[in-house]
C-alpha positions in Angstrom: 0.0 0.0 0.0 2.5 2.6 1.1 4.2 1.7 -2.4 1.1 2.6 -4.4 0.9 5.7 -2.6 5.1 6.3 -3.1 4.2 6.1 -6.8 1.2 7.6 -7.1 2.5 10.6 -5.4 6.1 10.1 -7.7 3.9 10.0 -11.3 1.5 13.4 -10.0 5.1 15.1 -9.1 6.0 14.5 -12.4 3.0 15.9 -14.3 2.5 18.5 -12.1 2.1 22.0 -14.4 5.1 24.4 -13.8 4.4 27.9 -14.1 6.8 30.4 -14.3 6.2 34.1 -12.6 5.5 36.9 -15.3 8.2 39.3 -15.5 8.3 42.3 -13.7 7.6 45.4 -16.2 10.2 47.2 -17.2 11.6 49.9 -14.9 10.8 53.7 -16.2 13.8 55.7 -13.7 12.6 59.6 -13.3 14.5 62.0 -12.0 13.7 65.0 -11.0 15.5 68.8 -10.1 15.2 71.6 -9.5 12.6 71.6 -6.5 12.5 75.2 -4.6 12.0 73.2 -0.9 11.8 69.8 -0.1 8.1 71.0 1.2 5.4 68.6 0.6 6.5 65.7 -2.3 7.0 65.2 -6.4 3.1 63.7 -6.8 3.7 62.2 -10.8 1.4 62.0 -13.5 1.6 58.6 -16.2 -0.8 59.6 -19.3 -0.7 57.1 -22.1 -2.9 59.5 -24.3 -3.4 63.5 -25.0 -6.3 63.0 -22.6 -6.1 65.3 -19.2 -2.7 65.5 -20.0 -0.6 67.2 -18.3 -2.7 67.8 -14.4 -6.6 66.2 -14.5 -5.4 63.2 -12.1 -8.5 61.7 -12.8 -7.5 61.0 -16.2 -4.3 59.7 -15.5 -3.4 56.2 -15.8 -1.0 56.0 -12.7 0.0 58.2 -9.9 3.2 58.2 -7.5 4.3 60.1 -5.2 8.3 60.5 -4.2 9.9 62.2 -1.1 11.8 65.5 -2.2 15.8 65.9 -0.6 18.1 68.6 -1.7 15.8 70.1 -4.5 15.9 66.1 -6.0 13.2 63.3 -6.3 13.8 59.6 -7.9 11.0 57.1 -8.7 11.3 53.9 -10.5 8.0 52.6 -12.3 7.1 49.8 -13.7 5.3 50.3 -16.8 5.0 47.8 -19.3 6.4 48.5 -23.5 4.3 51.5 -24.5 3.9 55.4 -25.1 3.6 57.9 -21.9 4.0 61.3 -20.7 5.2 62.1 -17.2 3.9 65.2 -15.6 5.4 66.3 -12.1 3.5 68.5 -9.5 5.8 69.8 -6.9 2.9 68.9 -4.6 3.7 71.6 -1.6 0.8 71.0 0.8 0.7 67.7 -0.1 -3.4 68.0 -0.9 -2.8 65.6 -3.8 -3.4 68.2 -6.3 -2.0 71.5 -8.8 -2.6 74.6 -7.0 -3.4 77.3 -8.9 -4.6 80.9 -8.6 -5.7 82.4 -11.5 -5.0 79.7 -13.4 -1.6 80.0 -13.4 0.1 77.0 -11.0 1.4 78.1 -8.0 3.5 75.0 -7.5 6.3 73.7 -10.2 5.3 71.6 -12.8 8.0 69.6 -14.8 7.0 67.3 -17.7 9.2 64.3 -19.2 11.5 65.3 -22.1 11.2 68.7 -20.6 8.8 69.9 -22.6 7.3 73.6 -22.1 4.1 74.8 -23.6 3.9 78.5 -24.5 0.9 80.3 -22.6 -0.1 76.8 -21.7 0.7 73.6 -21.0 2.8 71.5 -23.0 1.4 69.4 -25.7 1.1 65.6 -25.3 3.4 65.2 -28.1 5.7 67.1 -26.7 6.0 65.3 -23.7 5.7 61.7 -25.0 8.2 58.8 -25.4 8.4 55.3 -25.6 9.1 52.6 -23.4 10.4 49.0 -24.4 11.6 45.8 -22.6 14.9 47.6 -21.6 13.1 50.4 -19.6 13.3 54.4 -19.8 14.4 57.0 -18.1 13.5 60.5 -17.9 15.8 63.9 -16.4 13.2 66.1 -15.2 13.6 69.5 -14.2 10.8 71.4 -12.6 9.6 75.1 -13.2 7.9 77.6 -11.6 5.4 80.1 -13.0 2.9 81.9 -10.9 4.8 80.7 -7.2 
């Protein structure tokens, strides 16, 4: 009996389905400067479309925050092959949010490939690049405007 069960228990083993863990995604490295303070935290914005881009959260497709030390923030993603556009909010009060008076941002804004708009925000296309199985990684440096 205890042999039946030795190789019923040896043939299962054998048949048993491996799976293999997906890999992770590929790492997207942002770097940000230029913060005035290390107030409040870099809140970033992932947009895979013109869509909201570059500060309706709501419309974003991810949101991260990082710690801000010595005017510098560094986030690693993982964001799988694609096209995105990063916006940073230097997120002051920490509300989670672009403050504005006026319309004009009272908190620094940076957006991957550095792009600038010209009275306004910068375009999508502007912004946009491409990630693929290697990764991506984007200098940031953040301006101010209205603060």
């Amino acid at each position: 009996m205890i042999g039946l069960l030795l190789s019923l228990q040896a043939a299962l083993a054998q048949t048993a389905p491996t799976t293999t863990p997906a890999p992770p995604p590929p790492a997207v490295e942002v770097v940000m400067s230029g913060f005035n303070s290390d107030d409040g935290q870099a809140l970033v914005l992932v947009f895979e479309g013109e869509a909201g881009f570059p500060v309706d959260l709501k419309r974003a497709t991810r949101t991260a925050t990082a710690p801000i030390q010595g005017g510098r923030a560094t986030l690693r993603l993982g964001l799988p092959p694609g096209t995105y556009a990063l916006a940073i909010i230097h997120d002051e009060d920490k509300d989670g949010d672009l403050d504005t008076f006026l319309g004009i941002p009272t908190e620094g804004l940076g957006c991957s490939n550095n792009a600038k708009g010209s009275f306004g925000p910068p375009p999508y296309s502007a912004a946009k690049f491409s990630v693929g199985a290697e990764g991506a990684k984007q200098a940031i440096t953040m301006v101010y405007i209205g603060g």
